[in-house]
C-alpha positions in Angstrom: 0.0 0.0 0.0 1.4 3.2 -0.9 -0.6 5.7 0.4 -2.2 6.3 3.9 -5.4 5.1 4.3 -8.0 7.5 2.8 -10.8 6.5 5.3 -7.9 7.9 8.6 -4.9 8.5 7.3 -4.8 12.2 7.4 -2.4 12.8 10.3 -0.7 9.5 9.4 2.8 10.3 7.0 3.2 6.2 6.6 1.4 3.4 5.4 0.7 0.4 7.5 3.1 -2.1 8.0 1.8 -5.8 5.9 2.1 -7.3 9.8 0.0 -4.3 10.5 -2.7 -4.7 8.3 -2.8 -8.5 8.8 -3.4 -8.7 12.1 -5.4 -5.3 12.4 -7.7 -6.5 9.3 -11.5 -7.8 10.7 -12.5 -8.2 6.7 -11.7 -11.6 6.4 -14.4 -12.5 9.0 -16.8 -9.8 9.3 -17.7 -9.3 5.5 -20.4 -11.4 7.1 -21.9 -8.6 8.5 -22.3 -7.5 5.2 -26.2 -7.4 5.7 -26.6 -5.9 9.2 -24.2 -3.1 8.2 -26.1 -1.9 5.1 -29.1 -2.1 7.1 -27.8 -0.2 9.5 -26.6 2.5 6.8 -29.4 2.9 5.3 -31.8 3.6 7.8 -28.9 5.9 9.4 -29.1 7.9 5.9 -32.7 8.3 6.1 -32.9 9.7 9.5 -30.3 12.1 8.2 -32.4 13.5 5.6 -35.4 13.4 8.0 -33.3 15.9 10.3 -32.2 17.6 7.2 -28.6 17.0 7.8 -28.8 15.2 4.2 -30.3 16.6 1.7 -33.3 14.1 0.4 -31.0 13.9 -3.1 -28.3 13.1 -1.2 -30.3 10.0 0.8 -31.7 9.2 -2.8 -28.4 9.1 -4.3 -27.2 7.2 -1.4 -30.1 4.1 -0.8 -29.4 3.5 -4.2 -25.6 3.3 -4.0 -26.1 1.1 -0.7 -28.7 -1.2 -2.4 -26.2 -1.6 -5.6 -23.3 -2.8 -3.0 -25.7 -5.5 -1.2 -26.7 -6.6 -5.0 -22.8 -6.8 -6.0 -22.1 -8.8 -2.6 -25.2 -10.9 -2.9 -23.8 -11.6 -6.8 -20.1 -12.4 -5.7 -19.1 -9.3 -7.5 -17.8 -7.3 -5.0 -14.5 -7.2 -4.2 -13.3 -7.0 -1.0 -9.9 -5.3 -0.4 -8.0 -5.9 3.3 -6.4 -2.6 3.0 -9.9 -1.6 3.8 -9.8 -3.4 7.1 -13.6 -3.7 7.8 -16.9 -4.4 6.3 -17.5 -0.8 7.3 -15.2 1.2 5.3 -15.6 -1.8 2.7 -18.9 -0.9 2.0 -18.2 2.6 2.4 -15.4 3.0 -0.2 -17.0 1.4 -2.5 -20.3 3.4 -2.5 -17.8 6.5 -2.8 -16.7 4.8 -5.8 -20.7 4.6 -6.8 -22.1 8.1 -6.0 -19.2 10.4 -5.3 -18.9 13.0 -2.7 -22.9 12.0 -1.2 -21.2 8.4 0.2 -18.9 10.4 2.4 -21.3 11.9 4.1 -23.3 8.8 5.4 -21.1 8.9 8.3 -21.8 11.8 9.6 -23.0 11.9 12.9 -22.1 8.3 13.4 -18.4 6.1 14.4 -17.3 2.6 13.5 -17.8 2.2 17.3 -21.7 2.5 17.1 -21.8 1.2 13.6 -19.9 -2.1 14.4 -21.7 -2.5 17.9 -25.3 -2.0 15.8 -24.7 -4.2 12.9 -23.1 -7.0 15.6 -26.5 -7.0 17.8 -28.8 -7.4 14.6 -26.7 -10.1 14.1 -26.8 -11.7 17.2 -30.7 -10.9 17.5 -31.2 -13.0 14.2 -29.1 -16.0 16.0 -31.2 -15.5 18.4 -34.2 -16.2 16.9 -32.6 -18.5 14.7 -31.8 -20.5 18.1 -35.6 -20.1 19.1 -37.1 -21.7 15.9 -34.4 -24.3 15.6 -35.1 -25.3 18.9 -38.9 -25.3 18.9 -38.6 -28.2 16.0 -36.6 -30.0 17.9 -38.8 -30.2 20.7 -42.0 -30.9 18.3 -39.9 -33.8 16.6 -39.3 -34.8 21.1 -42.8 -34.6 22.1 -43.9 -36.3 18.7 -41.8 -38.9 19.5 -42.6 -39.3 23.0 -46.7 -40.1 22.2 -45.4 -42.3 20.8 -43.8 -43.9 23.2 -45.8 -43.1 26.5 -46.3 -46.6 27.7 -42.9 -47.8 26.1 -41.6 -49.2 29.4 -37.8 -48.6 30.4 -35.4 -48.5 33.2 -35.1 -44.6 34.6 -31.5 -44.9 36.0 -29.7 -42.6 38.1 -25.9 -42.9 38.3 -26.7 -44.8 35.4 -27.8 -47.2 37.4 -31.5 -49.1 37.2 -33.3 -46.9 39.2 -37.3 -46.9 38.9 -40.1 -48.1 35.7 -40.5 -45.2 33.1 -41.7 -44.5 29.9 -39.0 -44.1 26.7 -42.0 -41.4 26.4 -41.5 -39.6 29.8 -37.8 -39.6 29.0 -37.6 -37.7 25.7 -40.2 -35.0 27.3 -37.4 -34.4 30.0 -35.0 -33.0 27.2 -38.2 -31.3 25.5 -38.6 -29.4 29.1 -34.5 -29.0 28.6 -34.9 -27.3 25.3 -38.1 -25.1 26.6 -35.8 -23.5 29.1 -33.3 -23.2 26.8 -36.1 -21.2 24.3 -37.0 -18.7 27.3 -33.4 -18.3 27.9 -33.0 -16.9 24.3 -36.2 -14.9 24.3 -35.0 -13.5 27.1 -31.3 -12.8 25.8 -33.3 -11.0 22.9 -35.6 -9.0 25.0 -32.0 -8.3 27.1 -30.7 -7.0 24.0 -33.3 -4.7 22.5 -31.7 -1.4 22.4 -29.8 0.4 19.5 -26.6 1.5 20.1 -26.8 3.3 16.4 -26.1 7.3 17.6 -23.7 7.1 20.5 -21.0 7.8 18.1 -17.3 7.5 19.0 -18.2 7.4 22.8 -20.1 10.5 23.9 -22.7 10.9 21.4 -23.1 13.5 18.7 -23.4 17.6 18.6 -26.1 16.7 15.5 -29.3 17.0 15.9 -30.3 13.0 15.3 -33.6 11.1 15.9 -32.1 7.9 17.7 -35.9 7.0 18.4 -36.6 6.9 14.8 -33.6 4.4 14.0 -34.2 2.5 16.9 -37.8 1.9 16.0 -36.7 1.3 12.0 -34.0 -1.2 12.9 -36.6 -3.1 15.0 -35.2 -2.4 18.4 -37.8 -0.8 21.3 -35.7 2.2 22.1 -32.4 3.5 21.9 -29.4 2.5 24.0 -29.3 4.9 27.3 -25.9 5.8 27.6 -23.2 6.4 24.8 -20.2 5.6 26.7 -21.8 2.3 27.5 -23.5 1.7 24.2 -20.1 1.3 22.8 -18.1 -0.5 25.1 -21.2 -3.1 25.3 -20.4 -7.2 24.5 -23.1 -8.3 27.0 -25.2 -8.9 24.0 -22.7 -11.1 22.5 -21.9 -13.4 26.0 -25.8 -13.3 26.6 -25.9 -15.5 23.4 -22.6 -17.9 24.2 -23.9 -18.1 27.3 -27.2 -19.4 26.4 -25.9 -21.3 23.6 -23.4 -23.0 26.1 -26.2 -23.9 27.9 -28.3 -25.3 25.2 -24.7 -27.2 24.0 -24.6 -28.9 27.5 -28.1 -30.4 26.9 -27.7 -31.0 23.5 -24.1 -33.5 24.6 -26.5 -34.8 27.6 -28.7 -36.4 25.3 -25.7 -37.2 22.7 -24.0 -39.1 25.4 -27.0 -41.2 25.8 -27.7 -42.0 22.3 -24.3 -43.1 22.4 -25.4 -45.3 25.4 -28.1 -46.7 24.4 -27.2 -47.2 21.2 -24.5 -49.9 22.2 -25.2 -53.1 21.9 -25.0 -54.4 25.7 -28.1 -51.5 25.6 -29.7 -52.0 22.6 -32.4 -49.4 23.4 -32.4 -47.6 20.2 -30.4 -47.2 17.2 -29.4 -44.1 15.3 -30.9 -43.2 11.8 -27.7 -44.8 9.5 -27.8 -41.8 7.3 -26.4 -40.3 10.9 -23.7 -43.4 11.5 -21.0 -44.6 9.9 -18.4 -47.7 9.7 -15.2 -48.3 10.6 -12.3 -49.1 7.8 -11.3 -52.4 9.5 -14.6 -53.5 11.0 -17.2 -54.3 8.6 -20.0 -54.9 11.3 -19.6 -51.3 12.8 -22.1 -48.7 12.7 -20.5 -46.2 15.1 -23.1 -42.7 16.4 -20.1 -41.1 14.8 -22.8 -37.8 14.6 -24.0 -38.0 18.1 -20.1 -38.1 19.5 -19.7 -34.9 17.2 -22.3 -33.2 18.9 -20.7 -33.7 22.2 -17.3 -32.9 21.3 -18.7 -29.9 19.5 -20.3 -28.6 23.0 -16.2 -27.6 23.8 -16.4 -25.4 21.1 -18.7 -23.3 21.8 -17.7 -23.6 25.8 -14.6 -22.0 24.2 -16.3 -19.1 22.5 -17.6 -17.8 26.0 -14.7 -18.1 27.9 -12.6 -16.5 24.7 -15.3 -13.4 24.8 -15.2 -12.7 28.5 -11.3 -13.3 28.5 -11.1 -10.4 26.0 -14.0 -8.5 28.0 -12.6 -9.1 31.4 -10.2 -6.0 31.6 -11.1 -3.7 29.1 -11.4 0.2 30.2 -14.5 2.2 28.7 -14.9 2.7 26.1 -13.9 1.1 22.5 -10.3 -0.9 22.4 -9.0 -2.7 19.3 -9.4 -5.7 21.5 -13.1 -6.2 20.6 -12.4 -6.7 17.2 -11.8 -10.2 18.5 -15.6 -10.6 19.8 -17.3 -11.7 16.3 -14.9 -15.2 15.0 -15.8 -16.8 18.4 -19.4 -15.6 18.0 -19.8 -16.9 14.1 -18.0 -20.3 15.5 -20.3 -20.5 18.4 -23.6 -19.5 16.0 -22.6 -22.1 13.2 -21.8 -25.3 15.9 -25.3 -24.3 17.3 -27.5 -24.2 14.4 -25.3 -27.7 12.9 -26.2 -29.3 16.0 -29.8 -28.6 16.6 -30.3 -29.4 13.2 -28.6 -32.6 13.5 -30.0 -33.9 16.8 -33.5 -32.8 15.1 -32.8 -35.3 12.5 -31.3 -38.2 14.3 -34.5 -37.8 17.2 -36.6 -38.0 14.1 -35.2 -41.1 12.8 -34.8 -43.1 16.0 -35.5 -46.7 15.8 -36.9 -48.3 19.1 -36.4 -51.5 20.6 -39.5 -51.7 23.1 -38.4 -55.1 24.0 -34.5 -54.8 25.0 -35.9 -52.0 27.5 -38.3 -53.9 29.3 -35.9 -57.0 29.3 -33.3 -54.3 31.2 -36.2 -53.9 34.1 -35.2 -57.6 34.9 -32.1 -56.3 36.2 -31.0 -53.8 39.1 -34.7 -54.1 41.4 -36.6 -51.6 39.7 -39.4 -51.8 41.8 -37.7 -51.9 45.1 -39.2 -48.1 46.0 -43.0 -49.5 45.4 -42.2 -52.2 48.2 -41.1 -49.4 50.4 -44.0 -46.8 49.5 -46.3 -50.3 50.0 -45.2 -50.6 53.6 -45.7 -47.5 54.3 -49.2 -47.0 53.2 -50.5 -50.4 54.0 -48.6 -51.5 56.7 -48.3 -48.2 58.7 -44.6 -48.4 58.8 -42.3 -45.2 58.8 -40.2 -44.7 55.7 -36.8 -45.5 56.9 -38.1 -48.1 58.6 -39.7 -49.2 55.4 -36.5 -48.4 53.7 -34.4 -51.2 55.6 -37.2 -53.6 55.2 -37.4 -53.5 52.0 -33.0 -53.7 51.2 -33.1 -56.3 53.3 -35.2 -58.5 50.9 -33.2 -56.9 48.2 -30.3 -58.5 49.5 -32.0 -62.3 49.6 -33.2 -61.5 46.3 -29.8 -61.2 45.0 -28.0 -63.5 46.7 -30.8 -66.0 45.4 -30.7 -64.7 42.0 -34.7 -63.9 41.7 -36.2 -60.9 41.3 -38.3 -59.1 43.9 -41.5 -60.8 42.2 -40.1 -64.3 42.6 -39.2 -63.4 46.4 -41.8 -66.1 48.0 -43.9 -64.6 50.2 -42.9 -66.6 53.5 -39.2 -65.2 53.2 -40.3 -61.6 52.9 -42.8 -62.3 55.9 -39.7 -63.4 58.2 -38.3 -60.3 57.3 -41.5 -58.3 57.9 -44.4 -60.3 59.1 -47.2 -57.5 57.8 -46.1 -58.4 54.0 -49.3 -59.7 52.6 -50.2 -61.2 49.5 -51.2 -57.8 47.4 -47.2 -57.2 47.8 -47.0 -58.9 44.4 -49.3 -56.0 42.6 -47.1 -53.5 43.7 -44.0 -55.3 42.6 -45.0 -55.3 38.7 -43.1 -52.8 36.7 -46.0 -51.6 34.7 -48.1 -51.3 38.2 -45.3 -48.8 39.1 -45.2 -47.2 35.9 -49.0 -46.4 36.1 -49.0 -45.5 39.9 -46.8 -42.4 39.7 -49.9 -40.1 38.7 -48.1 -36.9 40.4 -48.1 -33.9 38.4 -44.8 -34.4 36.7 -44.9 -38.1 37.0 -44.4 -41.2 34.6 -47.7 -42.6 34.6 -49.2 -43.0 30.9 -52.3 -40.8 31.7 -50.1 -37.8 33.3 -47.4 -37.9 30.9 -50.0 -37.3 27.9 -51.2 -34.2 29.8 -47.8 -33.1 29.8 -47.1 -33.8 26.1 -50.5 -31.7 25.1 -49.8 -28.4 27.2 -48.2 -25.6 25.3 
């Protein structure tokens, strides 16, 4: 380069250094704010001829430059030149190079510090919302799956151990209230977000007389940011979205860990759309959940993303440093490993095979009913709980040692244990008894958990 840049360059006698422009140059990642930014322009442009700091030619003259640079982007025909360092002044030069003189003055009244903080919250808005709709399939493809599946009988395990009788039904709508949390958390992330930085300038606002109401409301946002000084130095937007998205991640690797799980063949509870698999280059017989182990390795990456963003963010004074230039490659990352996943967990949900048998056959295993012997005691016998509670692991233990399950316990060893064991003991025992008897509002039974599955 052999001149000094035309856009700040006038107290500058040198060029920058090539190490200076490659790593002070956003263009290679932020042309993808191609959209937001010309958005952004040209509702700036129009409230400057509203205020008559334009002249209306001039906002003519420049709407039409602005919409010939999104149509030369859209095309591939733009050309996007480092030297320019930004989408900004990308977009800027070349509708110079369009309308003349009337392109320099779109940023009056404005700084890359509102600009670049405007454009990157529309952006994050859309993932926002992006995040919401993605996710809302995902839990329709859930609960679809789960009326499906409301009296498909299963072990509920906890430290993945057999634990209690539920449904394969009752399961999936646990990650379905997962991913409805994870909705509100983005709503609310966009709701967080709703003001327009657009206006606070460098860091202390403008001496023109703007309407940053008017591009507020035009850009979709319910009001302008309050403060300049912080509307520029602002990221929260950014972290609100990694730190949902984490969150979202973290469920999304729960339930890929247990695909994985259940997949295997000592499981056998399900297996994984093949289109979603894939086989190993030494063992024919392999069908490996390849895409579910992606999505929890992928959960990492966008772990990273947050912890990169508030690194950066952590000691920054107010207001704008060069140092949030690194805020947008960890949010893109973050945005694309989100979307890829709920997409792909949508898919493989969808196409889930079920083997209704190899999860009842796993009930034979572990005392499932155990509790109802407990809860049994205490209701019909009048015994207290832990009381109840040592009864009943005490016949656990002949059971085991016998090799029978609490079913085939004959009733004259349990009654040695616990004389008031009658003959109804064997009702309780029964896994689908137990599955039906937990009517609670929350609970597994068939009945509740279709109530469930129909609310909103």
């Amino acid at each position: 380069m052999s001149k000094t840049n035309q856009m700040w360059g006038g107290r500058f006698d040198l060029p920058p250094a090539e190490l200076m422009l490659e790593i002070n140059a956003s263009l290679p990642y932020d042309r993808r704010l191609y959209a937001q930014d010309i958005r952004g322009s040209r509702v700036h442009a129009e409230m400057l001829a509203k205020q008559k700091i334009l002249t209306e030619q001039e906002n003519r003259d420049i709407q039409k430059g602005l919409a010939e640079v999104l149509k030369e982007i859209e095309d591939g025909r733009f050309e996007f030149r480092r030297e320019l360092e930004d989408i900004h002044m990308a977009v800027e030069a070349r509708l110079k190079e369009l309308i003349g003189d009337a392109g320099g003055k779109l940023h009056t009244a404005r700084s890359r510090n509102d600009q670049v903080a405007t454009d990157f919250k529309l952006f994050v808005r859309e993932e926002c919302q992006k995040a919401v709709s993605l996710l809302s399939t995902l839990r329709n493809v859930l609960k679809e799956k789960a009326l499906e599946h409301v009296e498909t009988i299963m072990p509920g395990f906890t430290h993945l151990q057999v634990a209690q009788p539920v449904s394969f039904g009752f399961y999936l709508n646990a990650y379905a209230e997962m991913f409805g949390r994870d909705i509100k958390r983005f709503l609310n992330a966009f709701d967080v977000m709703d003001e327009c930085p657009l206006g606070a300038a460098a860091l202390a606002g403008t001496p023109f007389d703007i309407d940053r109401f008017f591009t507020a409301e035009k850009l979709g946002f319910k009001a302008p940011t309050k403060n300049a000084l912080d509307s520029v130095s602002d990221r929260d937007f950014a972290l609100e979205y990694l730190s949902c998205a984490s969150i979202c991640a973290m469920h999304l690797s729960r339930l890929a860990e247990e695909m994985v799980i259940f997949s295997s063949q000592p499981f056998g509870f399900v297996k994984m759309p093949q289109e979603y698999t894939s086989g190993s280059s030494i063992m024919p017989q392999k069908c490996n959940p390849d895409a579910a182990e992606l999505m929890r390795a992928k959960t990492g990456r966008i772990y990273g993303s947050l912890m990169t963003l508030l690194s950066v963010m952590k000691g920054l004074p107010l207001a704008y440093s060069k140092d949030m230039q690194e805020d947008k490659e960890c949010v893109f990352d973050a945005c694309d490993t989100l979307t890829l996943a709920l997409k792909v967990m949508t898919a493989v949900i969808n196409g889930l095979t079920v083997n209704a048998e190899n999860m009842r056959k796993a009930l034979e295993n572990g005392f499932p009913t155990a509790t109802d012997l407990a809860d049994w005691l205490v209701k019909k016998a009048g015994i207290a709980f832990r009381q109840a509670h040592h009864i009943t692991g005490q016949i656990v233990k002949f059971a085991e040692k016998n090799k029978l399950r609490l079913v085939e316990v004959p009733l004259a060893e349990m009654q040695k244990i616990c004389p008031q064991i009658t003959q109804d003991i064997y009702d309780v025992l029964d896994v689908y008894h137990s599955l039906n008897a937990r009517k609670s509002y929350g609970g597994t039974a068939p009945d509740q958990l279709r109530r469930q599955l129909n609310e909103k």
